[in-house]
C-alpha positions, 0 to 999 in steps of 0.5 A, a space after each residue: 499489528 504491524 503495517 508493512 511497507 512494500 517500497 522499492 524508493 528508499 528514500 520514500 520508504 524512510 519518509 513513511 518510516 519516519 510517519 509511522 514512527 511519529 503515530 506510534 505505528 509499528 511499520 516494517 519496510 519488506 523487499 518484494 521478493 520477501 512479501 507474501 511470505 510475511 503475511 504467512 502468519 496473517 498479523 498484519 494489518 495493512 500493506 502499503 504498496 509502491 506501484 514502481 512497475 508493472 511487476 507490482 501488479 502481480 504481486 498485488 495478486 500473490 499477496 491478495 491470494 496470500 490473504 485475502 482479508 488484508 487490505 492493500 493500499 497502492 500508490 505510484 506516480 500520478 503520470 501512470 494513470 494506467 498503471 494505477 487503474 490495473 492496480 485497482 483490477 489486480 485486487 488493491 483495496 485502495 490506490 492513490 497518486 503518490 501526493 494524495 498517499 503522502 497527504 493520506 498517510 497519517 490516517 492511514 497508519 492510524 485507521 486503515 482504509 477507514 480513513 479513506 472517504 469512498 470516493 478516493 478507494 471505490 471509484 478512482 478516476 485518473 
């Protein structure tokens, strides 16, 4: 099952590309506007999440509502702590400062939330 990749950044989106691809992972890389109408068929097995702006939080929303069983990891800037605390209530599974997500990635692609140790998904504190 693929990975989709919510990231407004191309440039950050081509570095996640790039990390897929190199562990054989199948991402596909879907505009905002377009992504609670791709897990409609319910075959995907992460979504990854830039935080950009607060309209990202209601996306988080739609798309846990969409498919509740669907883990969602957030990432954004480490300077928006409060942005990524909101992320957390709106239903994100997982939400990381950009570096730690970048350091995270790999194991992410390869064994979702799994390869997260708790404290870094259940009790974020920025």
């Amino acid at each position: 099952m693929p990975v989709i990749a919510v990231v407004p950044d191309l440039y950050f989106a081509t570095r996640i590309a790039a990390t897929a691809k190199a562990a054989g992972v199948a991402l596909e890389l879907v505009p905002p506007q377009r992504a609670v109408a791709r897990l409609a068929p319910a075959d995907v097995s992460l979504v990854l999440l830039e935080l950009g702006s607060r309209d990202a939080l209601g996306l988080i929303a739609e798309l846990k509502h969409a498919q509740p069983a669907i883990p969602i990891v957030d990432f954004g800037a480490h300077v928006e702590a409060a942005l990524l605390r909101d992320a957390r209530t709106a239903g994100a599974d997982a939400v990381l400062p950009r570096s730690q997500f970048v350091g995270k990635l790999p194991g992410l692609l390869a064994n979702g939330l799994a390869s997260l140790a708790p404290s870094n998904h259940e009790d974020l504190r920025l």
